[in-house]
N, C-alpha and C positions, 0 to 999 in steps of 0.2 A: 872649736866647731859647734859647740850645743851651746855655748852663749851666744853666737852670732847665729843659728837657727831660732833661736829664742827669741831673737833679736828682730829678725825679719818675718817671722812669725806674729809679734805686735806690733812693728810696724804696718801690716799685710790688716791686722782684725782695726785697726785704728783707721786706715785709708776706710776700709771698709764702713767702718762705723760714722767717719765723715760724708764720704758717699751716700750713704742710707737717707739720714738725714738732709741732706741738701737737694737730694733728688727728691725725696718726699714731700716737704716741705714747697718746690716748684711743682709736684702735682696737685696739689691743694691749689696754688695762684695761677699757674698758666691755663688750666682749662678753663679758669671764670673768665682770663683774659680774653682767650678765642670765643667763648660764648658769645660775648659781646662785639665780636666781629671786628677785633682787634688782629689782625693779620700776625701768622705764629711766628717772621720774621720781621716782625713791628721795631720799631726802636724799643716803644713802651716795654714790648713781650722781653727782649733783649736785656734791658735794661734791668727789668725785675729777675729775669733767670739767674742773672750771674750778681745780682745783688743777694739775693736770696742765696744761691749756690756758695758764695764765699763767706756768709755770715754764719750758714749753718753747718757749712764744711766743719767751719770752724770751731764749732761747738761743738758736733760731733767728735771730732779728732782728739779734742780734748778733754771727753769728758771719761769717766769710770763707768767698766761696763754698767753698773746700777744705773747710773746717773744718763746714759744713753735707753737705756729699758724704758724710764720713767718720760725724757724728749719725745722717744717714737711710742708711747703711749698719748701724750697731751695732742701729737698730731696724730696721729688717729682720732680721737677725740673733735679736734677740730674738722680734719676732713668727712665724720660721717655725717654733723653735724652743717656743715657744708654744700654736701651733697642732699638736703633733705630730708633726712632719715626721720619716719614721726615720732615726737618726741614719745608716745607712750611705749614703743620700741626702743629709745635710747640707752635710756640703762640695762636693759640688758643685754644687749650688743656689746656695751664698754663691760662690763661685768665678765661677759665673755673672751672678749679683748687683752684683759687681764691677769685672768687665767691663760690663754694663751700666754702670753708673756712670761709669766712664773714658768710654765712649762720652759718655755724657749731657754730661758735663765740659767738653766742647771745642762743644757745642751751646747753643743760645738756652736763658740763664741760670732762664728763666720755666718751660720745658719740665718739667723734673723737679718744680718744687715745685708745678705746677699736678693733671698726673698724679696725684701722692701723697696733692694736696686731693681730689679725685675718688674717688679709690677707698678713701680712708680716711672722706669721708661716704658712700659707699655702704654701704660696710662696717659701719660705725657703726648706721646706719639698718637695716640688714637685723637686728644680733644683738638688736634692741629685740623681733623678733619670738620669738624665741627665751625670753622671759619666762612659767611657765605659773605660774598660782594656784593650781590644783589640786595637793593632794598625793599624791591615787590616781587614776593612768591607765592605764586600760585598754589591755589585749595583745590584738592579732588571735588571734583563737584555730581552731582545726580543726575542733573537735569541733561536730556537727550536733546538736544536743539532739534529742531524740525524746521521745513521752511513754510509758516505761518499762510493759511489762505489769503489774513488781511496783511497786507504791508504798508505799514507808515510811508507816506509822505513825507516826512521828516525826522530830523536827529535831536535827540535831547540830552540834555546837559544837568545834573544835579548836584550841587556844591555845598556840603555844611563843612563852615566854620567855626568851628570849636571856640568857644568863649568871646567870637568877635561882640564886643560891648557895643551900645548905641552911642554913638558920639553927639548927639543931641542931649544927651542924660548924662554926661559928663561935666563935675563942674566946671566952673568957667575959670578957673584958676589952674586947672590941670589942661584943657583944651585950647588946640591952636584954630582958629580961625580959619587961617589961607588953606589948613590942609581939609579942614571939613569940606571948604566950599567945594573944594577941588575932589575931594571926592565924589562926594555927591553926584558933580558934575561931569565926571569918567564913567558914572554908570546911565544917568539920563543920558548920554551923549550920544554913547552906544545903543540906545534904543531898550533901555529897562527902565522899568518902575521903581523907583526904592521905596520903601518902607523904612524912616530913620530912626520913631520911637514905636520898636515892635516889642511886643514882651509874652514871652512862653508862661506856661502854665508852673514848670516844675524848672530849680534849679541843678537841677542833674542830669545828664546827659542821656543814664539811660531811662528816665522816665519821659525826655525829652522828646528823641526817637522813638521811643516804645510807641509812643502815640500819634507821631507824624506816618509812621510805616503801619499803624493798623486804621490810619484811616480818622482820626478822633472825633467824633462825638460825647457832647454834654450828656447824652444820655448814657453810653457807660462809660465813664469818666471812672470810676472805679478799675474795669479792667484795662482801658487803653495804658491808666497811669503806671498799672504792672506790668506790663506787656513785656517782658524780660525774663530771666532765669541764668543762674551762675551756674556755667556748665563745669564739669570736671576734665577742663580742656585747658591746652596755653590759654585762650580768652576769657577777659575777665567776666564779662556779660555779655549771653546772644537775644537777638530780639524773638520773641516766639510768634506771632502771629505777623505774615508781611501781606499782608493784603495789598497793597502797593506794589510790591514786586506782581503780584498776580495779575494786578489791571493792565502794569504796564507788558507783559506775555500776552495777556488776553486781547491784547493791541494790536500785537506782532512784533513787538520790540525783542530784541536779540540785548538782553542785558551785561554790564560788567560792572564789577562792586571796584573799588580800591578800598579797604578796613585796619583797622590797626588792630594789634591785637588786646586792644581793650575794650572794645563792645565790637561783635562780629555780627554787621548787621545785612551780610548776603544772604538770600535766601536759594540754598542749595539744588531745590528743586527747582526752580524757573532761572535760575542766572546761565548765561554762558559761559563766563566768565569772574574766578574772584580772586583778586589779590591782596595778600594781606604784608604789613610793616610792622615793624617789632616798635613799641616805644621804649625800649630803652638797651636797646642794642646798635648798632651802626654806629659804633666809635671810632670805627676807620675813617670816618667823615672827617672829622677834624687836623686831619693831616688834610684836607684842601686849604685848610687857612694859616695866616703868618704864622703860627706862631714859635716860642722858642722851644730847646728840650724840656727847659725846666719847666715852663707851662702844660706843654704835654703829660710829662710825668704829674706834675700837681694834680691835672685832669684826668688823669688815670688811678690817682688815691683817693679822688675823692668818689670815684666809681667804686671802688672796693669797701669804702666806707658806707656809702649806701646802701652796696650789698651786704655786708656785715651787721649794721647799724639798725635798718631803717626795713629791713624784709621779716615778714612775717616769724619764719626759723632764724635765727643767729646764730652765731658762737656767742655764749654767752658771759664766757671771760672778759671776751672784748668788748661787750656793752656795759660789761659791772667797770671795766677800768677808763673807759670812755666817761661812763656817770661819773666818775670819782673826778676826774681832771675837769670833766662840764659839765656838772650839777642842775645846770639852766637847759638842758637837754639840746642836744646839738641838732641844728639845723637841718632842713629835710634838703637835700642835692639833688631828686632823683629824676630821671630820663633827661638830661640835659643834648642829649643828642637827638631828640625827638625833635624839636625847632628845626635842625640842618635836613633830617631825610625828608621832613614835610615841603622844605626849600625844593627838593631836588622832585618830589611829586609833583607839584604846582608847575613847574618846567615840562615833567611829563601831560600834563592835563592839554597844558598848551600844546604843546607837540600833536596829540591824540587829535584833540579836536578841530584841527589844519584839516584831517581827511578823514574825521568822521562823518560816516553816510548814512542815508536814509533808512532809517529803520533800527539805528544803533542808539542804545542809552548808556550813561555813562556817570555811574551815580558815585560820588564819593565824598567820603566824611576826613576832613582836614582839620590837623592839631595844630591847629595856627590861628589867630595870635597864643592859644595855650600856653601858659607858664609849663616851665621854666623861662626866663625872658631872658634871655644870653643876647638876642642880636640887638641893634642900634636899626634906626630907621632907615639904612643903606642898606641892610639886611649882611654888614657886618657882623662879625664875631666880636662881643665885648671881651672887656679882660674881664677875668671869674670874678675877682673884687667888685665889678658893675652888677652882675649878674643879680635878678632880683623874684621876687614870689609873690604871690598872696600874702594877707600880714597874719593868717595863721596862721603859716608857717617858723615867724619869729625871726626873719632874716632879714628885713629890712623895716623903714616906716611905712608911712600912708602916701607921701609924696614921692619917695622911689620906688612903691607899690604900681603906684597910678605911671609913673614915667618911666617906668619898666614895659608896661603894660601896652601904652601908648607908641614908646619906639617899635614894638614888635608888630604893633597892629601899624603902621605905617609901614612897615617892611611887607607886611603880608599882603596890605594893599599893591606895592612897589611889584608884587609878581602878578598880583591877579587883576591890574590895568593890560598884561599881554592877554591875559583868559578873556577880559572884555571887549577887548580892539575885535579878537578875532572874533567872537560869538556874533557881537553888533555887526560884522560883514557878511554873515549866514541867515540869508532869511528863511532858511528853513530849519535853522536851529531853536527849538525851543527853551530855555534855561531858569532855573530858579538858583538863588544863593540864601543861604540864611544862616545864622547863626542856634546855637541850641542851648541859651541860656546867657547870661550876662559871662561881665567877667570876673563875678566873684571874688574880688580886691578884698571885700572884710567880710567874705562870709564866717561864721562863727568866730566873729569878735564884737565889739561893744558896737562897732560902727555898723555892722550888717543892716542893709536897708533892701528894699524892691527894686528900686534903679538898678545897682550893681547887682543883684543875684539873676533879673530874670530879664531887663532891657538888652536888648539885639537889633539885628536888621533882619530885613526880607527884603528879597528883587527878585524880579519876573519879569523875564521877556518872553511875550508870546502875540499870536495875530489879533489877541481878544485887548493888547493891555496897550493903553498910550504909554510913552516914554514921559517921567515926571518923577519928581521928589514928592515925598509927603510926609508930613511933622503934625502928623496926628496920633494919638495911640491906638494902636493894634495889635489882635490878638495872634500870633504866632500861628497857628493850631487851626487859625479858621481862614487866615490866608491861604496857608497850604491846603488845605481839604477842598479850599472853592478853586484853584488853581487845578488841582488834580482832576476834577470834579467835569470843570470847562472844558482841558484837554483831551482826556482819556476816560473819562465814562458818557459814555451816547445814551 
């Protein structure tokens, strides 16, 4: 009898001690999974649970109590580190950790691994909540709408294009011909102006904005260029001074933002409206297109690599073991989902502006053609092997660089010919599109030039503008401000 209690007694601290670990070890990976808006009955989520769960079961089960002490200390380690924790806090949280543990050690063997079960399904179970389908969610905002004495005569439309490059300033080696003309001639056709070789001041986005939304003048050209601040928020930079937002309220305009959460450039006090998009969450996207499991999964490691790898905090095991196997520093992956939610925005714009009305604005900043360059000019999904970058990055050449670059901006095109059909049938739509800086193909590399960092477009449709191409250069900065200037300052 006391050997077969003895018996089931370590078998009972060994279930245990596998449990521990396999549960713990999926709380550390399934809540990054859902973060990313990976669905908690995903394949991907699935797939990792019970991969993880059977490797660590296993390890747990088998290992000596020491030898389990020392697993559920490395993942602690990993998970606080995981979680954020600042690194001048770390050591002494694991120090503490530690200690704990020694304690635990010389205590009823069941104690620690029951604990660890506990709080790693709660843990588990709480980050399922954390899953959203939605890809534009609304900001608390300040501003009280009222209904304005003046009211607009008409609706307006504002569209930046994130990195759309000038295809005039493209060489002629990477550049198609029929699609240029064709361009060109979807936005004249519609009743806009283009602007083919426009070029911004600043090749960064947020000193791009910063200056477009305060309005820019050469005269402070100093503060317009700063016109930002990195808040201690999910966004990475909000604009500080929107005086654009203000003319357009002081108009009567009933505003609404679309933002990503990397430059938040609604202005809370005068918007009605703001919606923002994660750039590097909406993973659930990728379940709309072919592909197989193993693809999937591939594109779900190489998210976790990113986050591992490439974020500010890491685990730093796994970066020293990464260096060691690629010395040549591995490849930067990151927001590759950001291409597909901007796909499904660009659809929304179109939708919106079928029955937007007189006195409505609708200003939004689109990460398209933006690298990561995943789609093909059908605004297919490439397989990952195509996928391509800037050549800072190290991921590709100069000619998969550029025809990376180029399929994506054909694709981005391919949606926003339905935005042009329909604005060009609203004559009481006012609209500008532009981009806010080149495509920065080789910025900081040998090849960096002024073409690629700060050549773009600009179009403008309004009562003041004939429909027409133009292949002259111009300044970005001063289109927009005489544009604004025409319309909305009396």
């Amino acid at each position: 009898m006391l050997i077969k209690k003895i018996s089931k007694n370590y078998l009972t601290a060994k279930l245990l001690q596998g449990l521990a670990l396999a549960l713990f070890a999926n709380s550390i990976i399934i809540p990054h999974l859902t973060s990313v808006n990976y669905h908690p009955l995903s394949f991907e989520v699935l797939f990792f649970f019970s991969s993880i769960f059977v490797f660590f079961f296993i390890i747990g089960f088998f290992s000596y109590w020491s030898l389990f002490i020392i697993f559920t200390f490395l993942l602690t380690y990993w998970s606080l580190d995981s979680l954020f924790i600042e690194k001048k806090f770390l050591r002494e949280i694991l120090i503490l950790c530690l200690l704990v543990f020694l304690k635990f050690w010389t205590l009823d063997r069941k104690l620690l691994p029951k604990i660890t079960i506990v709080f790693s399904i709660v843990f588990i179970s709480l980050s399922s909540f954390s899953f959203e389908n939605r890809i534009l969610l609304d900001e608390k905002i300040q501003s009280k709408y009222n209904n304005p004495l003046i009211k607009p005569k008409f609706s307006y439309l504002h569209i930046i294009l994130d990195e759309h490059a000038s295809l005039q300033l493209t060489p002629d080696q990477y550049n198609d011909e029929i699609f240029n003309k064709t361009f060109e001639k979807d936005y004249v056709s519609n009743n806009f102006k283009i602007y083919n070789k426009t070029f911004t001041y600043y090749p960064r986005t947020k000193s791009t904005l910063g200056s477009l939304f305060t309005l820019y003048h050469k005269e402070d050209k100093t503060i317009t260029k700063y016109n930002f601040y990195y808040p201690n928020n999910r966004f990475s930079v909000s604009i500080i001074q929107n005086l654009y937002s203000h003319k357009l309220k002081n108009n009567g305009f009933k505003i609404s933002y679309i933002q990503s959460n990397g430059v938040e450039i609604c202005d809370k006090h005068t918007a009605h409206k703001c919606e923002t998009y994660s750039r590097g969450s909406n993973m659930n996207l990728f379940e709309k297109y072919d592909l197989t499991y193993k693809e999937r999964i591939e594109i779900a490691l190489l998210n976790l690599h990113q986050y591992y790898y490439h974020k500010g905090k890491v685990v730093i095991l796994y970066k020293k073991i990464i260096d060691i196997i690629k010395p040549d520093k591995p490849g930067y992956y990151g927001f590759y989902s950001r291409p597909l939610a901007n796909l499904y925005i660009l659809d929304e714009i179109h939708n919106r502006i079928k029955n937007i009305k007189e006195g409505e604005a609708l200003i939004a900043h689109i990460l398209l053609p933006h690298y990561p360059y995943v789609l093909d000019k059908d605004c297919n999904l490439k397989k990952t092997d195509d996928w391509t970058y800037p050549l800072r990055h190290k991921m590709n050449n100069k000619s998969s660089a550029y025809q990376g670059h180029y399929d994506q901006l054909q694709c981005t095109h391919k949606k926003m010919k339905s935005i042009l059909k329909e604005a060009g049938k609203n004559d009481n739509l006012i609209v500008v599109i532009h981009g806010d800086h080149g495509a920065r193909l080789f910025r900081n590399t040998k090849y960096s030039n002024k073409d690629d960092n700060l050549g773009t477009i600009v179009a403008i449709k309004d009562k003041f503008t004939n429909p027409m191409s133009v292949n002259e250069d111009v300044e970005l900065q001063t289109i927009f401000v005489n544009f604004i200037k025409k319309n909305f300052i009396k």
